[in-house]
C-alpha positions in Angstrom: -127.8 24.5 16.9 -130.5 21.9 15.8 -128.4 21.8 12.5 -125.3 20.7 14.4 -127.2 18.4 17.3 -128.3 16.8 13.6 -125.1 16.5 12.2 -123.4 14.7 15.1 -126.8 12.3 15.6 -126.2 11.4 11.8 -122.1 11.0 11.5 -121.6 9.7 15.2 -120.7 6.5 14.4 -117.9 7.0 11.8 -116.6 9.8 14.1 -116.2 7.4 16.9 -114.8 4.6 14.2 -112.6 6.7 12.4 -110.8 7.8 16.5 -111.0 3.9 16.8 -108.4 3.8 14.2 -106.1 6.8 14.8 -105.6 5.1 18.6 -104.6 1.9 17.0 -101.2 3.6 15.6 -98.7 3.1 18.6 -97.2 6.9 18.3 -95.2 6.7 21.0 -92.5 9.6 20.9 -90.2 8.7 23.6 -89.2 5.3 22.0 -87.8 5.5 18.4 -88.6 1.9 18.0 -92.1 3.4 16.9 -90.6 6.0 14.6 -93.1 5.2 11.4 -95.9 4.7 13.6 -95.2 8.3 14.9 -94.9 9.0 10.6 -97.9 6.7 10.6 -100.2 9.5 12.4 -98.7 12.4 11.4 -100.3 11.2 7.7 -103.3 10.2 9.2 -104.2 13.3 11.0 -102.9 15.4 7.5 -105.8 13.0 5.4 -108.2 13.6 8.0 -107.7 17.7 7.8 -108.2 17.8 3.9 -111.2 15.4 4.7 -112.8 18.3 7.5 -112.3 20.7 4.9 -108.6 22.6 5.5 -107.9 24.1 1.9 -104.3 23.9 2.8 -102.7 21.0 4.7 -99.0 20.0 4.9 -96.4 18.0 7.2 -93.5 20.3 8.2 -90.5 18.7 9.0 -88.8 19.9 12.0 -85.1 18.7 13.8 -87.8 15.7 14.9 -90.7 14.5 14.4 -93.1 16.6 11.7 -95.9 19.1 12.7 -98.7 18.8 10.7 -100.4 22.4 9.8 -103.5 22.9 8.0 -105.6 25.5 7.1 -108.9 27.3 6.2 -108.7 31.1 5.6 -112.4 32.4 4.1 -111.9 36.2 4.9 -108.8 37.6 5.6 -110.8 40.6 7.9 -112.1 37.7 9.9 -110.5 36.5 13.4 -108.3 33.7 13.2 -108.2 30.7 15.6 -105.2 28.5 16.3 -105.8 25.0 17.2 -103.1 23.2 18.9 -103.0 19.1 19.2 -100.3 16.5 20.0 -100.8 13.3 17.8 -98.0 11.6 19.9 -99.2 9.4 23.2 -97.1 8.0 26.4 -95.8 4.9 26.3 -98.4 2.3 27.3 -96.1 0.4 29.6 -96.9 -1.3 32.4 -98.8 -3.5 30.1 -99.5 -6.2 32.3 -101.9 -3.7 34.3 -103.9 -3.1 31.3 -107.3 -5.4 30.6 -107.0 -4.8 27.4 -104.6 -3.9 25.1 -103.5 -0.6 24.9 -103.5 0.2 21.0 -106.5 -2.0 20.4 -109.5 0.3 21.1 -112.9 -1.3 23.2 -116.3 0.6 24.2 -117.1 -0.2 27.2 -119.6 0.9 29.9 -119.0 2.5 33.0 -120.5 4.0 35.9 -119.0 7.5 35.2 -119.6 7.3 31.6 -122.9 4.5 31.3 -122.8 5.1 27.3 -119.4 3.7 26.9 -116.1 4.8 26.8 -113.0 4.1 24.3 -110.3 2.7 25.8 -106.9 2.8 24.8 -103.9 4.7 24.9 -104.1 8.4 23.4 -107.9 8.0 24.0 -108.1 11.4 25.7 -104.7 12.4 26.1 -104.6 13.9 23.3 -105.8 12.0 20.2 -109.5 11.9 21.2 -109.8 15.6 22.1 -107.6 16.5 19.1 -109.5 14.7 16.6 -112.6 16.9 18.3 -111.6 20.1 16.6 -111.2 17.9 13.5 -114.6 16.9 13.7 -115.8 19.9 15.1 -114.2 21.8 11.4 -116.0 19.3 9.6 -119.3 20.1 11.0 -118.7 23.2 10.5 -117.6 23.4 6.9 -120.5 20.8 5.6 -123.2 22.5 7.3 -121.8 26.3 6.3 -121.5 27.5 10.0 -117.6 28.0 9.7 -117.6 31.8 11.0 -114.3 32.7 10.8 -110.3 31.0 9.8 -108.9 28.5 11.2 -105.4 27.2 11.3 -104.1 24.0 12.9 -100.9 23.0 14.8 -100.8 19.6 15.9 -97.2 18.2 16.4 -95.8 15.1 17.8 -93.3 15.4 20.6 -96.1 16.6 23.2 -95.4 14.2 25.8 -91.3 14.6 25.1 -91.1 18.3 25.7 -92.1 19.7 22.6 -88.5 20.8 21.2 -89.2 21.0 17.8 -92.2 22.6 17.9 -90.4 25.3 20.0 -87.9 25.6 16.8 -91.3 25.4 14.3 -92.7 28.3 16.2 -89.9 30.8 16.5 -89.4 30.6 12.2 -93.1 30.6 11.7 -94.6 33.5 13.2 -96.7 35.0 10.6 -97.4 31.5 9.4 -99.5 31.2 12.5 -100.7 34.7 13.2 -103.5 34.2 14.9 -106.1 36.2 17.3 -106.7 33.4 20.2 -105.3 29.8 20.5 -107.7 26.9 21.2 -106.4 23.5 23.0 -108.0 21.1 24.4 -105.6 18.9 26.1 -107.2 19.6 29.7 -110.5 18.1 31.7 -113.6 19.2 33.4 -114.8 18.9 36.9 -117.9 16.4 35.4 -119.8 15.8 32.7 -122.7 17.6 34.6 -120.3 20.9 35.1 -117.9 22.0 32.9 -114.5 23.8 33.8 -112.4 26.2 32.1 -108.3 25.6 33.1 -106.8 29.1 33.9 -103.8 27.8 34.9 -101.3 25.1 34.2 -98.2 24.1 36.1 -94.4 23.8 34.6 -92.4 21.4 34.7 -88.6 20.1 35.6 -87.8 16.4 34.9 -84.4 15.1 35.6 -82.6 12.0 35.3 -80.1 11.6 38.1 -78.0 8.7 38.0 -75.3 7.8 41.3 -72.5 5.2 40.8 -70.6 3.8 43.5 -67.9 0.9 43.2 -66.6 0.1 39.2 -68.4 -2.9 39.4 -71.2 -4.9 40.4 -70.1 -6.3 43.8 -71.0 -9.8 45.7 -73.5 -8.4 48.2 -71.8 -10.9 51.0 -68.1 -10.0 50.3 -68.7 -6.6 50.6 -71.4 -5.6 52.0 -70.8 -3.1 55.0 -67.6 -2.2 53.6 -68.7 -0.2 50.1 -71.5 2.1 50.0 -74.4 0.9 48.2 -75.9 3.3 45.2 -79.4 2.2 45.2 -79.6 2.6 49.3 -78.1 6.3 49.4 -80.0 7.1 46.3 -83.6 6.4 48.4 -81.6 8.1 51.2 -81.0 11.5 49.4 -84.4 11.2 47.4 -86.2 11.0 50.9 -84.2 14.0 52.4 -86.0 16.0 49.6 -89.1 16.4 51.5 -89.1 17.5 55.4 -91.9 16.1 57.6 -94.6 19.1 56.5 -93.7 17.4 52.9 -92.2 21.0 52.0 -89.4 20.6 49.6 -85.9 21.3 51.1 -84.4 22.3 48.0 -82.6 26.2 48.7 -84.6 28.9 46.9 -87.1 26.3 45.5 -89.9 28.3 47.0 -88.5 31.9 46.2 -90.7 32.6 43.2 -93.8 30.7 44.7 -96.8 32.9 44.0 -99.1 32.5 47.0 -102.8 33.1 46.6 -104.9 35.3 48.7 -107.6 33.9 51.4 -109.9 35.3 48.6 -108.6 34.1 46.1 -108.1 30.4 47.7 -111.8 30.3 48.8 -113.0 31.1 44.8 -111.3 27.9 44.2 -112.8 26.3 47.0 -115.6 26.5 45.4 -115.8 24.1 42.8 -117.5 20.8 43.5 -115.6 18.1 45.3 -115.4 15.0 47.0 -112.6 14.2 49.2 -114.6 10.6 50.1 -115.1 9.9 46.2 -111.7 11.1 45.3 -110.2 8.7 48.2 -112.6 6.1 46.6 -111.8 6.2 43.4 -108.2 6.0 43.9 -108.6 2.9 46.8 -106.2 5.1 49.1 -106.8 5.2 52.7 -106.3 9.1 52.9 -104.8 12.0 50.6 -101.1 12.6 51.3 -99.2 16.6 51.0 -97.9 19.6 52.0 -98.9 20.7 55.1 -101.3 23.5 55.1 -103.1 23.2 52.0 -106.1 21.0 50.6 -106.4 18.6 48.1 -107.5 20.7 45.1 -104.4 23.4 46.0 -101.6 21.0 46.0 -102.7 20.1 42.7 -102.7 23.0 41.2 -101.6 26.1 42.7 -98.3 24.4 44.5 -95.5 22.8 43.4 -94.2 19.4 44.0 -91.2 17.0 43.5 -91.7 13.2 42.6 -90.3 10.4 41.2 -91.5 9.0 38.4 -89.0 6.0 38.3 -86.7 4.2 40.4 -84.2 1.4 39.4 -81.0 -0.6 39.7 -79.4 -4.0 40.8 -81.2 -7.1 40.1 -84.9 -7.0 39.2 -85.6 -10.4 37.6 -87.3 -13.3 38.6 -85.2 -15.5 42.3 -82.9 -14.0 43.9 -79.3 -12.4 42.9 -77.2 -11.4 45.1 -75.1 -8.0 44.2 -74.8 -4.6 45.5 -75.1 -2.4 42.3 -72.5 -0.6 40.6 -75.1 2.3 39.6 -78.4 3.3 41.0 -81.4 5.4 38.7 -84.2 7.9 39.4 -86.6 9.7 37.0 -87.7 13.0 39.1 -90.4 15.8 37.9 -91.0 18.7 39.8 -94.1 20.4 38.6 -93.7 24.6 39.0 -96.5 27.3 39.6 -96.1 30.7 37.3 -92.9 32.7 38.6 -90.9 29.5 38.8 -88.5 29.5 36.0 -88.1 25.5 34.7 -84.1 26.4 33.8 -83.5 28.0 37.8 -85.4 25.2 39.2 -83.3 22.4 37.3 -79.8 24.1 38.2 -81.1 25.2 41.5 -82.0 20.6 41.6 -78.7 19.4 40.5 -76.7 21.8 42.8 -78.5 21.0 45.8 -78.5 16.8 44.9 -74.8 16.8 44.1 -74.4 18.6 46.9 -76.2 15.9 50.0 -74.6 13.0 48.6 -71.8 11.2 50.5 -68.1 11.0 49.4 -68.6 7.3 48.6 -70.4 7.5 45.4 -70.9 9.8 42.0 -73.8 11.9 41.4 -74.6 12.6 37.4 -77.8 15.3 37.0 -79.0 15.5 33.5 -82.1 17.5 32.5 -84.7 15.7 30.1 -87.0 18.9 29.1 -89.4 21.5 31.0 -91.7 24.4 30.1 -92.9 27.6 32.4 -96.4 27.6 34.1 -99.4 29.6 32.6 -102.1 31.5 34.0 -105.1 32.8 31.6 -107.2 36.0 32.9 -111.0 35.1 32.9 -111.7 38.8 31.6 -110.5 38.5 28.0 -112.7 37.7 25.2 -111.5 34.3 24.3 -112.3 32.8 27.5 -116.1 34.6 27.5 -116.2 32.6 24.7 -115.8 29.5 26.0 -117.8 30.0 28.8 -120.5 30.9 26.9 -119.9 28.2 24.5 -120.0 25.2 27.8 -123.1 27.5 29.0 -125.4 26.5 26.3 -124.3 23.0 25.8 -124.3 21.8 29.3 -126.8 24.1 30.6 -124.6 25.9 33.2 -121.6 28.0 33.3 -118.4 26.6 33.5 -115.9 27.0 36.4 -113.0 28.4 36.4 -109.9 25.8 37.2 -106.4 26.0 37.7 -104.7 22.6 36.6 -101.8 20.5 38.1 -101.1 19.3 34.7 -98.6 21.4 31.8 -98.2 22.0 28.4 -95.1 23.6 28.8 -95.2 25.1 24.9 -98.4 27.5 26.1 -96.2 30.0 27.6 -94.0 30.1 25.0 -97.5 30.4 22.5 -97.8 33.8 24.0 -94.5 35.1 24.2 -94.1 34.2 20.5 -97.3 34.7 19.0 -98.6 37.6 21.5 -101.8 35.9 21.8 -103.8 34.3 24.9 -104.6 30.5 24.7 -108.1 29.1 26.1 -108.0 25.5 27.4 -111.2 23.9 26.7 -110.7 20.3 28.0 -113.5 17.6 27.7 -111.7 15.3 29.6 -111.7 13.7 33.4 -109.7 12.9 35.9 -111.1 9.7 35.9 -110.2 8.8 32.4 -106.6 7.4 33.3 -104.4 9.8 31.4 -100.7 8.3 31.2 -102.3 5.1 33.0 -103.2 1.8 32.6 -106.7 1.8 30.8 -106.6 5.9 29.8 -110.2 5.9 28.2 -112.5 8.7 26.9 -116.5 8.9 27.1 -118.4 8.8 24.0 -120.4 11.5 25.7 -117.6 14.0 26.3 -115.9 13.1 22.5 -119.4 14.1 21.2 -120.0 16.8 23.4 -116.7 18.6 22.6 -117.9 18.5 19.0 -120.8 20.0 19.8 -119.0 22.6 22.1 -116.3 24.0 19.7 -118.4 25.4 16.6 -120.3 27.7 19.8 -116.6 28.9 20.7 -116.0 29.6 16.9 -119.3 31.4 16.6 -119.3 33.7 20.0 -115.0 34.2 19.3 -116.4 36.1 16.4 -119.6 37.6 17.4 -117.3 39.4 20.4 -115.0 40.3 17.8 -116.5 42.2 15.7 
């Protein structure tokens, strides 16, 4: 360990300056105005894989954008490790809420993270803890503490559903044999004690648009008389939830796991605030389904939200018009058992089905993925555990997450394999927000981390 404590102390800086410029390429997948920026990366993070030592590093094209997959096999009887990444980052909008630009990186100081923290877009989500593992290889290779092989996967349509990486997988099985996978695209309670995430949710997102009248119409000639799109859009969008804020979707709860008493008070276990979360959001109180706290509707229930709303006349003054078409952007996010396909069809049958006479109702899926849940009993994730242990100084936690990464499920059922979420960031750090950020701290301490998961991996292997 000193070797590696010695290592970081020595390279820090150009590990934090060579992030700095990896978050100034926009690669934002959702808009193909940024296309060669997404390009951009994908040749950035392929340089920076030959640079950590990959013997073997190539872009694979997919349907979209490329996967980059590298490489570094030193005994063939030696377990393997998968690393998965996502070089592609949200888009940055609303920019106007950001104090700095978003894809020109600052350090600055914080009271949760007093030794500075990059801000930028990508910063943690995931460039910052993907380029981690990068590091994390490098140290490893130059100071001859690479234990076993090591592939990586790091693609670029993360935060669009991950379609091509879902066609990259099913032709490339042996390709990426492996014996665990290792992400970190997750976070930690605090940088004082570390969490494992057991369990991610899934996810349905939708795009429902409802038309009324062929026209824009003169809001004082005929208002009253036509039905108005954007009013019974909120209308049917606010029927969605009953006044326990249980969804009132038919058979959305059918395939709900519920958790035991027991199992619900392990979880109540891990450290947490309701006053500092309430703080730290400036909200008054916390807002849910009846019947269940904070940390379990975040994690172990599902929800339905809308993740965009719009139609009519949005500029500057005032316009006058009932609108011809009304929009929403709706994500549910889904607990293991909820199948992403039933819950979208079981969506647009029951929103088709509550709106009025007077208008249209178009439902068209965007992407989704199935929840995951991770047994704390396998190898991989005694690893990990043991890997946090002796860096922080006391076992992690184990955490369900409210978040997805809807290709994990289909990790295992393609690659038979279990996939161990060691996340550096937290919840603090702003991901898909104005300002995301990262701490220097938990960027360094990741690097530190991930040769001890390497190292016990293989020691409980063999």
């Amino acid at each position: 360990m000193p070797k590696t404590k010695q290592y970081i102390n020595d390279h820090k800086d150009r590990f934090i300056s060579e992030l700095i410029e990896l978050l100034k390429i926009p690669s934002i997948s959702a808009d193909t105005a940024y296309k060669n920026d997404i390009l951009k990366t994908a040749d950035a993070v392929k340089i920076a894989l030959e640079k950590a030592g990959c013997d073997m590093v190539e872009i694979c094209e997919t349907p979209g954008y490329p996967i980059v997959y590298g490489e570094k096999i030193t005994d063939s009887n030696l377990p393997t490790i998968l690393v998965y990444g996502h070089y592609d980052v949200q888009p940055a909008d609303p920019i106007d809420l950001w104090d700095s630009p978003p894809f020109e990186p600052i350090i600055k100081k914080t009271d949760i993270h007093p030794e500075g923290a990059i801000f930028a877009r990508g910063a943690c989500d995931d460039k910052g803890q993907m380029y981690m593992h990068v590091k994390a290889l490098e140290l490893m290779t130059k100071t001859d503490q690479l234990p076993c092989n090591v592939k990586f996967m790091i693609e670029g349509e993360e935060e669009v559903g991950s379609n091509s990486l879902v066609w990259f997988v099913k032709r490339n099985q042996k390709k990426l044999s492996n014996d665990v996978i290792l992400i970190s695209d997750t976070g930690m309670i605090s940088n004082t004690q570390p969490s494992i995430t057991t369990g991610l949710r899934g996810l349905s997102y939708v795009e429902v648009v409802v038309t009324g009248p062929n026209r824009d119409l003169h809001s004082g000639l005929y208002g009253g008389a036509v039905a108005n799109p954007i009013n019974i859009l909120t209308k049917m969008i606010a029927s969605l939830h009953d006044e326990n804020n249980h969804i009132t979707i038919p058979g959305f709860y059918d395939r709900v796991e519920e958790l035991s008493l027991d199992e619900r008070a392990e979880m109540a276990k891990a450290p947490f605030s309701l006053n500092d979360y309430q703080n730290a959001l400036d909200i008054a109180e916390v807002y849910g389904e009846k019947g269940y706290t904070t940390n379990e509707r975040n994690s172990i229930r599902p929800t339905l939200d809308v993740n965009g709303i719009w139609g009519g006349y949005t500029g500057e003054g005032a316009k006058t018009v009932i609108a011809s078409k009304a929009y929403a952007k709706i994500s549910m996010r889904l607990v293991p058992n909820q199948d992403w396909e039933e819950i979208t069809e079981l969506f647009t049958k029951h929103f088709k089905s509550i709106a009025p006479k007077s208008v249209t109702v178009k439902v068209t899926p965007h992407h989704g993925g199935q929840g995951y849940v991770t047994p704390t009993d396998n190898i991989g994730y005694k690893a990990a555990n043991k890997a946090y242990t002796e860096t922080f100084g006391v076992q992690a936690i184990p955490q369900r997450s409210g978040g997805s990464i809807p290709i994990v499920a289909l990790f295992e059922e393609e690659l038979k394999s279990k996939t161990i979420l060691m996340g550096f960031g937290l919840d603090s750090d702003a991901i898909h927000s104005p300002n995301e950020h990262f701490g220097i701290f938990n960027y360094l301490k990741g690097i530190e981390t991930i040769p001890l998961f390497y190292k016990y991996f293989t020691e409980m292997n063999s």
